[in-house]
C-alpha positions in Angstrom: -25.7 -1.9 16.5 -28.3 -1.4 13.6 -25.8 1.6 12.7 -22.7 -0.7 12.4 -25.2 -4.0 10.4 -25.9 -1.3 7.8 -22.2 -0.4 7.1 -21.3 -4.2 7.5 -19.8 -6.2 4.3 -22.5 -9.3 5.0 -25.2 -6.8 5.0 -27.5 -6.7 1.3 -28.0 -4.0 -0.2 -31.6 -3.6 0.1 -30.9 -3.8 4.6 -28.9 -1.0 3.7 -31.3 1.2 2.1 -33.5 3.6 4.3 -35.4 6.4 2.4 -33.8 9.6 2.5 -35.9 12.1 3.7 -33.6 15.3 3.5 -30.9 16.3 1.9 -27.6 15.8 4.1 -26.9 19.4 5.7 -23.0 19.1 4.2 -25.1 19.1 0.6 -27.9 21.7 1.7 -25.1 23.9 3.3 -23.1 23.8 0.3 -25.6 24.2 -2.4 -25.8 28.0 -2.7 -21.8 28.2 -4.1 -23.5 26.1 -7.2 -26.9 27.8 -7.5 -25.2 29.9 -10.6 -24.3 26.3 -12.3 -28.2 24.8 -12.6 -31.8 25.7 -13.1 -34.1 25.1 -10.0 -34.9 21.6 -11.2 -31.2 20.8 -12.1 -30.0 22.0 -8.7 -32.6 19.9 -7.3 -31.1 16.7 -9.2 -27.3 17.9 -8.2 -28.5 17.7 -4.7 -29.7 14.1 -5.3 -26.7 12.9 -7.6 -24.1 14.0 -4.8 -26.4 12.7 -2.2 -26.2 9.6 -3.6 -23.0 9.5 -4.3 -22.0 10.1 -0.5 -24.3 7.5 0.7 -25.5 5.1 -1.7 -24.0 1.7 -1.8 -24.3 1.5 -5.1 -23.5 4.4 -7.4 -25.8 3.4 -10.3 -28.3 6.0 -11.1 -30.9 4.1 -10.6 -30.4 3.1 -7.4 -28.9 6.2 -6.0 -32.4 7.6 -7.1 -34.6 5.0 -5.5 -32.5 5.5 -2.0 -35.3 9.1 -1.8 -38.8 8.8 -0.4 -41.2 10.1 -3.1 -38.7 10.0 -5.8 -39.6 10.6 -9.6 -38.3 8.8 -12.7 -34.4 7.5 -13.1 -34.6 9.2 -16.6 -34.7 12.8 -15.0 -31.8 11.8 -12.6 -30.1 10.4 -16.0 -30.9 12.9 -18.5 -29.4 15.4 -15.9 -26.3 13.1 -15.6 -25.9 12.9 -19.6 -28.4 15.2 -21.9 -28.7 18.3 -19.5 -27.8 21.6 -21.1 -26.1 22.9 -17.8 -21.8 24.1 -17.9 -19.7 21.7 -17.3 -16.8 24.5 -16.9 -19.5 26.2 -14.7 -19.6 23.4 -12.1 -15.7 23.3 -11.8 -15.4 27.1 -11.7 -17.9 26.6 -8.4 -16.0 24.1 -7.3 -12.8 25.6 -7.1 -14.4 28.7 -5.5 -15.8 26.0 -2.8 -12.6 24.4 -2.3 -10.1 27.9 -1.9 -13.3 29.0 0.7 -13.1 26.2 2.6 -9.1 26.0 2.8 -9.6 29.7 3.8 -12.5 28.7 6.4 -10.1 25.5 7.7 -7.0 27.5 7.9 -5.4 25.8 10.7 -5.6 22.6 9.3 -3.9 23.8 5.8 -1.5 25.4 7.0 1.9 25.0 4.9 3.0 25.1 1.3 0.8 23.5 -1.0 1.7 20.6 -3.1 0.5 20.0 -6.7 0.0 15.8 -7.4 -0.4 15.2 -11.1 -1.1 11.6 -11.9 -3.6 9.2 -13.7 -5.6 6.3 -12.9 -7.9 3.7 -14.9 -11.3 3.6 -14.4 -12.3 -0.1 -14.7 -15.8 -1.3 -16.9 -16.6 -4.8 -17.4 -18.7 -3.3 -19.7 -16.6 -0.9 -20.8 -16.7 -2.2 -24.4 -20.2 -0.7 -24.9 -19.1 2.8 -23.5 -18.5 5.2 -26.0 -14.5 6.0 -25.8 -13.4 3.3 -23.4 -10.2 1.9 -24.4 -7.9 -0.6 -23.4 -5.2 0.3 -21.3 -2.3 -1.8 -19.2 -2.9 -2.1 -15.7 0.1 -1.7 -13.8 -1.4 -3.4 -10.5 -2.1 -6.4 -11.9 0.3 -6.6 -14.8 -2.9 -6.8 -17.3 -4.4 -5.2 -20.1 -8.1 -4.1 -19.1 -10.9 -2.4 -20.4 -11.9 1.0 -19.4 -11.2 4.6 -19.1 -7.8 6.2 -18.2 -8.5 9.4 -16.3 -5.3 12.2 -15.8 -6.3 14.6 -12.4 -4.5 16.6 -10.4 -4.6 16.5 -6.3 -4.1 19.1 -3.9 -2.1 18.1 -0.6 -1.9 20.6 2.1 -1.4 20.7 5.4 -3.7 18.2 6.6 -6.4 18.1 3.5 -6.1 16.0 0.6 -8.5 16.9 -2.0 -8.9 16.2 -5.8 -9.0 19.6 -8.2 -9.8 18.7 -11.8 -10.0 15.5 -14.5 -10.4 14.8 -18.2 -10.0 11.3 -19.6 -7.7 10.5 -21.6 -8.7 9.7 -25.8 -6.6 7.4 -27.8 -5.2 8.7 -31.0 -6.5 6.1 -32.8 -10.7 6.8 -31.5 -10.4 10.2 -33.1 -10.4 9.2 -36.3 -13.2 7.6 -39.2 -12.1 4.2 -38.1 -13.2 4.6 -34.8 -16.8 6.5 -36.3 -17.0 3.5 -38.0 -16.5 1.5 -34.8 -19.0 2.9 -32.8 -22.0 4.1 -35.7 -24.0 1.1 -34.8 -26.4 -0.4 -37.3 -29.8 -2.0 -37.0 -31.7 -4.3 -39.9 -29.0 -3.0 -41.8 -30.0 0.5 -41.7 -27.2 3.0 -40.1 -28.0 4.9 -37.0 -27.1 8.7 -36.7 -23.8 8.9 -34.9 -24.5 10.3 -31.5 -24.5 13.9 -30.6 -21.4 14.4 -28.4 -19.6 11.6 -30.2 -20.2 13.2 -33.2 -18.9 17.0 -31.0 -15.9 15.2 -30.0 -14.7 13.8 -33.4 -15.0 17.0 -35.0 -13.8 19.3 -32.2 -11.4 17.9 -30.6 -8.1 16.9 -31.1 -5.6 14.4 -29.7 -4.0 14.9 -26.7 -0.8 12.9 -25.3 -1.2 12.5 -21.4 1.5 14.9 -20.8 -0.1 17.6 -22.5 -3.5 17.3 -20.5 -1.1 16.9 -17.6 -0.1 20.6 -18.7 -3.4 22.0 -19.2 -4.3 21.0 -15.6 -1.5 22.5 -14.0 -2.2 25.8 -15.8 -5.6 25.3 -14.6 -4.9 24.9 -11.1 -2.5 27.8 -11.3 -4.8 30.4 -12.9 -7.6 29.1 -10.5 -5.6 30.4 -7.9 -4.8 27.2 -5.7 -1.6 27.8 -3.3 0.5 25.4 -4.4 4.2 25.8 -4.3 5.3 22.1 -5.7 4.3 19.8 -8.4 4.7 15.6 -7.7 4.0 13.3 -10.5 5.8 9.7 -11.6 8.0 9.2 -14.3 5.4 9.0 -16.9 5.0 12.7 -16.8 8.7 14.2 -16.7 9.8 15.4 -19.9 11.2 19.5 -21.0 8.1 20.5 -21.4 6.5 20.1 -18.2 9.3 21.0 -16.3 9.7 24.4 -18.2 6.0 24.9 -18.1 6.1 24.5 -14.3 9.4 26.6 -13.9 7.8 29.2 -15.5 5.2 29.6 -13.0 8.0 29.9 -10.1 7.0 26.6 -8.9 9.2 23.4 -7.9 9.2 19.4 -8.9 10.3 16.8 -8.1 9.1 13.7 -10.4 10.1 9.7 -10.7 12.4 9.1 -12.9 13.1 6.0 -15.6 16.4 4.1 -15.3 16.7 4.3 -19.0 17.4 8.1 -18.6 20.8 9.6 -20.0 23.0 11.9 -17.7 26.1 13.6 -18.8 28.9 11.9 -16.7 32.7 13.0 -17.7 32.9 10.2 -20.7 30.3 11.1 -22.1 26.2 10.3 -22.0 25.0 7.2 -20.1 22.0 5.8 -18.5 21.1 6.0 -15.1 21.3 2.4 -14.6 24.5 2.1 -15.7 25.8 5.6 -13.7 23.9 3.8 -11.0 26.1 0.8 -10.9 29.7 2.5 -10.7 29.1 4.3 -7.6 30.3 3.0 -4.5 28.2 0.9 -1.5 30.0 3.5 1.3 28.5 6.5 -0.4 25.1 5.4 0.3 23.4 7.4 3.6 20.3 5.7 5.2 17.3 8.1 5.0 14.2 7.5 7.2 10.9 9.4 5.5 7.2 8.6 7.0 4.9 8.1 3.9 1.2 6.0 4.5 1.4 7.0 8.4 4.4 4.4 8.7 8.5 4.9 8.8 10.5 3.9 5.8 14.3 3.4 5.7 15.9 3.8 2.2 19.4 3.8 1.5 20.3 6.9 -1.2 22.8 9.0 -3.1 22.4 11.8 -4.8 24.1 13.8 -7.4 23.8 16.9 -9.6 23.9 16.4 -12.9 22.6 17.2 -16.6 20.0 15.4 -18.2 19.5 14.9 -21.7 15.7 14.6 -22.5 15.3 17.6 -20.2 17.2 20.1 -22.5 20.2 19.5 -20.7 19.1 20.5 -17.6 21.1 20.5 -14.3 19.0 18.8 -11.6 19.4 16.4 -8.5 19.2 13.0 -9.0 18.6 10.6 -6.1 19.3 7.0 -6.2 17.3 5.3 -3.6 17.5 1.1 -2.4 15.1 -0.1 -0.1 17.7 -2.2 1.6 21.1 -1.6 3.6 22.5 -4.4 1.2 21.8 -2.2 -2.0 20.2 -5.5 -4.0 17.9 -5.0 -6.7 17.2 -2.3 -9.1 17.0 1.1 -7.2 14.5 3.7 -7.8 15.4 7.0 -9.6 13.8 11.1 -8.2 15.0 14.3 -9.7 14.3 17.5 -9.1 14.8 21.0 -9.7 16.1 22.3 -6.7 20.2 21.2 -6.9 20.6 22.8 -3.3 18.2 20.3 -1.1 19.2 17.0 0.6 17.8 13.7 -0.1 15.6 13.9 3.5 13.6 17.1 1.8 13.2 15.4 -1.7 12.2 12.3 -0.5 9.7 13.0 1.9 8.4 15.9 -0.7 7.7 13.2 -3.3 6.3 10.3 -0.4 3.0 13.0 -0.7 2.4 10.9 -3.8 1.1 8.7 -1.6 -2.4 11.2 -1.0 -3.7 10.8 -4.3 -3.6 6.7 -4.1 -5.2 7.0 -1.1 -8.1 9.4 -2.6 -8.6 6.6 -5.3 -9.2 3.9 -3.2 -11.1 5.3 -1.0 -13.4 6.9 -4.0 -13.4 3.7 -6.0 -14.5 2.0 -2.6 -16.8 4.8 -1.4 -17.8 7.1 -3.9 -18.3 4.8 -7.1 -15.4 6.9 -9.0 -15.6 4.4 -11.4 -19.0 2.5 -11.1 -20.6 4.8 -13.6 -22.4 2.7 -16.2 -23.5 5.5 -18.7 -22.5 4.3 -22.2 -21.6 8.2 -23.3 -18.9 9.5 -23.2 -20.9 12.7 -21.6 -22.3 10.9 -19.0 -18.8 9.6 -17.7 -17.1 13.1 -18.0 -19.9 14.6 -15.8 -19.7 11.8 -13.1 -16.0 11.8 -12.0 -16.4 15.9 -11.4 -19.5 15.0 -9.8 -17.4 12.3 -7.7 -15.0 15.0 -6.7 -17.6 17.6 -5.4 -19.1 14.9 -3.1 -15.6 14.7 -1.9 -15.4 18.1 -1.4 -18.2 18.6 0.1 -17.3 15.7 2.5 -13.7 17.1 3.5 -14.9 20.5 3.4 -18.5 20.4 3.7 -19.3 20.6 7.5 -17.2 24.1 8.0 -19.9 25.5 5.8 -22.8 23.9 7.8 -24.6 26.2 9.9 -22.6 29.9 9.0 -24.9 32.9 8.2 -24.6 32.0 4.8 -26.4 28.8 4.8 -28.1 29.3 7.9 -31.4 28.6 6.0 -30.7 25.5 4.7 -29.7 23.4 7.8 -32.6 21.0 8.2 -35.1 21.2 10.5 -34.4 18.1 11.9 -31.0 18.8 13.2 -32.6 21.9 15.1 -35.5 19.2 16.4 -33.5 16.1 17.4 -32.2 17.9 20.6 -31.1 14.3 22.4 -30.3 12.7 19.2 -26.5 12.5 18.1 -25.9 13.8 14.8 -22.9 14.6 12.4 -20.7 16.9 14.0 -20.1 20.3 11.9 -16.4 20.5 12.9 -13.9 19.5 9.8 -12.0 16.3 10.1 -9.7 16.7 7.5 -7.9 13.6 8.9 -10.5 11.3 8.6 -10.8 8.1 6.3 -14.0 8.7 3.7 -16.0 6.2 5.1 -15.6 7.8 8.8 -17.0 10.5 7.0 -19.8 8.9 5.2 -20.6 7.4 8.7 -21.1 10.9 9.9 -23.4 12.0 7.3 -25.6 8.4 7.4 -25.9 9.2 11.3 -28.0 12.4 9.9 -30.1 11.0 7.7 -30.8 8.3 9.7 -31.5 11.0 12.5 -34.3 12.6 10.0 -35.8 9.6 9.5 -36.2 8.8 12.8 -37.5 12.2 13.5 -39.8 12.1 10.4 -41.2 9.3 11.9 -41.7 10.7 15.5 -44.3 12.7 13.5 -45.7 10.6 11.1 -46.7 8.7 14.3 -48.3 11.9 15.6 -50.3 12.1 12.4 -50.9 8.1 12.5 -51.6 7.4 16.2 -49.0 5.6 17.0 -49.8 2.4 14.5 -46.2 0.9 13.9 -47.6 -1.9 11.5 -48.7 1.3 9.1 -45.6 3.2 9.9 -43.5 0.4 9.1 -45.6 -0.8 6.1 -45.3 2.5 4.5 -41.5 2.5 5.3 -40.8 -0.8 4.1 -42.7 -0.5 0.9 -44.3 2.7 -0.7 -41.9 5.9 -0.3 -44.7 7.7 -2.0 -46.9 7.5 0.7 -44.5 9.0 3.1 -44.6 12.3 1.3 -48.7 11.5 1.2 -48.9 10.7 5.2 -46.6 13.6 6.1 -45.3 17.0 5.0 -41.8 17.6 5.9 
């Protein structure tokens, strides 16, 4: 009951808050694959960032630090988050090494051919204004232009686990040039500010980058990373020559969304897909049923082989799919590479799309992908990786918990709390995130109980000190009792 009121919508977020006593064992477990990324002290802080992340219901830094008994300062959970000197390309090099173990450890549950989602999504700031790089971008959802970052990733779907790989936001062409230095070199009583550090990096480093072409670089990434995949999804946004070639080249197979305003080669010459769309007749549609977001969909298709223009002239399959028997509306357009499969495989191959929507929502609702507040540009980069090792950690985390490995760092309350439930160390790769949040809260919530069992041995038994000491000093926890 107390379980359920903390998880509850009507619940405030100070009922929610109980100190955290230990680390969660899926964090503890999992810590040695990043001890080559940090320094004691800044493995210390990863363990609280990603702790937080999993449980806090609010993913500011300040309050994920105060959710720990005897905390210190925000500023070293901050200057960790945006100042500290550690590898970014260190953390996702341990992170794909986490993620191919665990698919290797969970190998009954990924069985099958790997699939490869490309896509982007907008990471939403009120206050995005004030954050160094935040742009304004259109948001398809709502029809609306809104302020915030636009983040490309790429997803992994296999078998049963659905897990995010890598992500880099997405700079305007127009904020890597002296206008936008202009923009952002704030001034004070008239007197001009130094232009931050990593602005300053990024201005002089790095060039533009079309979406596409980050699209690409993660692809290669994910390929020379060595993560089975044997497809790559992505919308229409992202299918142009060179994407296609890039992943033809690696032996790989696509199949992307496709704009009606794409040219064909039909026997009178080049026209759209609209139009092509139009001449063909109602009987040569075929009813297709394909199971996307755990419900059946009926779509009405045909499909043809033909050449496209913008892709080189390539010769690819084309599907034109209705969502109703009487064929009103504008259809929907899906190519792909492979000319020899039916509508049934390419449909339901491109239906995985729906994975990585369902990662960020349940991030953004769960995980506080985009609740990050830090004004640089840094500080935002580092988050969203950090977001997707707490997921990893969440899908994959419990098949590492209690192995020879990690033996050691499974707490000591889990081996004490003999007739208390805690969070099973099976992997549920079917489970919603905040089923498996639940799971981890039920742990620490076990500590805590079991840290007070014995700060009532130390204290006699005196609930009204116990609770006082709970309810308002964390740092007499850690004074009262060692744990």
């Amino acid at each position: 009951m107390r379980l359920a009121l903390m998880f509850s919508p009507l619940c405030t977020e100070e009922e929610k808050l109980i100190p955290i006593v230990e680390y969660p064992s899926i964090v503890t477990s999992s810590t040695p694959w990043f001890e080559d990324v940090f320094t004691r002290p800044q493995l210390k802080n990863f363990q609280t960032y990603v702790s937080g992340i999993i449980l806090s219901p609010v993913h500011t830094i300040s309050y994920m630090n105060s959710m720990f008994y005897a905390h210190s300062d925000q500023s070293a959970l901050n200057n960790f988050i945006t100042d500290s000197t550690w590898s970014d390309e260190k953390l996702e090099d341990a992170r794909y090494r986490y993620i191919l173990e665990g698919i290797r450890r969970c190998e009954k549950d990924t069985e099958g051919k790997g699939i490869l989602i490309l896509d982007d999504t907008l990471s939403h700031h009120e206050s995005a204004k004030h954050m160094e790089f935040a742009g304004k971008f259109y948001d398809h959802t709502d029809q609306s232009f809104t302020w915030g970052h636009d983040v490309v990733t790429t997803h992994l779907a296999k078998g049963r686990l659905s897990i995010p790989l890598s992500s880099e936001i997405y700079l305007k062409d127009d904020q890597l040039n002296e206008d936008y230095l202009s923009s952002i070199n704030r001034r004070t009583k008239n007197k001009e500010e130094a232009l931050p550090g990593d602005v300053k990096q990024i201005l002089e480093n790095e060039n533009f980058k079309t979406k596409n072409e980050i699209g690409r670089e993660l692809i290669s990434k994910a390929f020379d990373k060595g993560i089975p995949f044997s497809y790559v999804i992505a919308d229409s946004w992202f299918l142009n020559s060179e994407t296609v070639g890039l992943i033809e080249s690696l032996k790989k197979d696509w199949v992307f969304g496709c704009k009606s305003d794409r040219v064909v080669l039909m026997p009178n010459g080049w026209t759209s897909l609209s139009e092509w769309a139009k001449t063909l007749p109602n009987d040569k549609f075929k009813s297709v049923n394909v199971w996307y977001e755990k419900k059946k969909h009926v779509f009405y298709c045909y499909a043809s082989n033909l050449k496209m223009r913008s892709l080189d002239g390539r010769r690819i399959r084309i599907v034109v799919s209705y969502d109703n028997k009487e064929l009103e509306g504008d259809p929907h357009f899906y190519c792909t590479n492979r000319v020899d499969w039916n509508i049934y495989q390419i449909l339901s191959l491109y239906a995985r799309r729906w994975r990585v929507d369902v990662f960020y929502r349940e991030s953004k609702q769960n995980l506080g992908l985009e609740d990050y507040e830090m004004r640089k540009i840094r500080g935002a980069r580092r988050h969203i990786p950090m977001v997707f090792t707490a997921h990893a950690l969440l899908v994959l985390g419990s098949a590492f918990v209690g192995t020879d490995s990690s033996r050691k760092a499974v707490p000591q309350s889990a081996k004490l709390a003999k007739d208390i439930r805690v969070a099973k160390t099976v992997a549920s790769l079917d489970q919603t995130m905040g089923s498996r949040r639940r799971r981890v809260y039920v742990e620490v919530l076990t500590n805590l109980l079991v840290f007070v069992l014995k700060l009532a041995r130390k204290l006699k038994g005196e609930p009204g000190k116990i609770a006082q000491m709970l309810l308002f000093s964390k740092t007499m926890l850690q004074r009262s009792a060692k744990v």
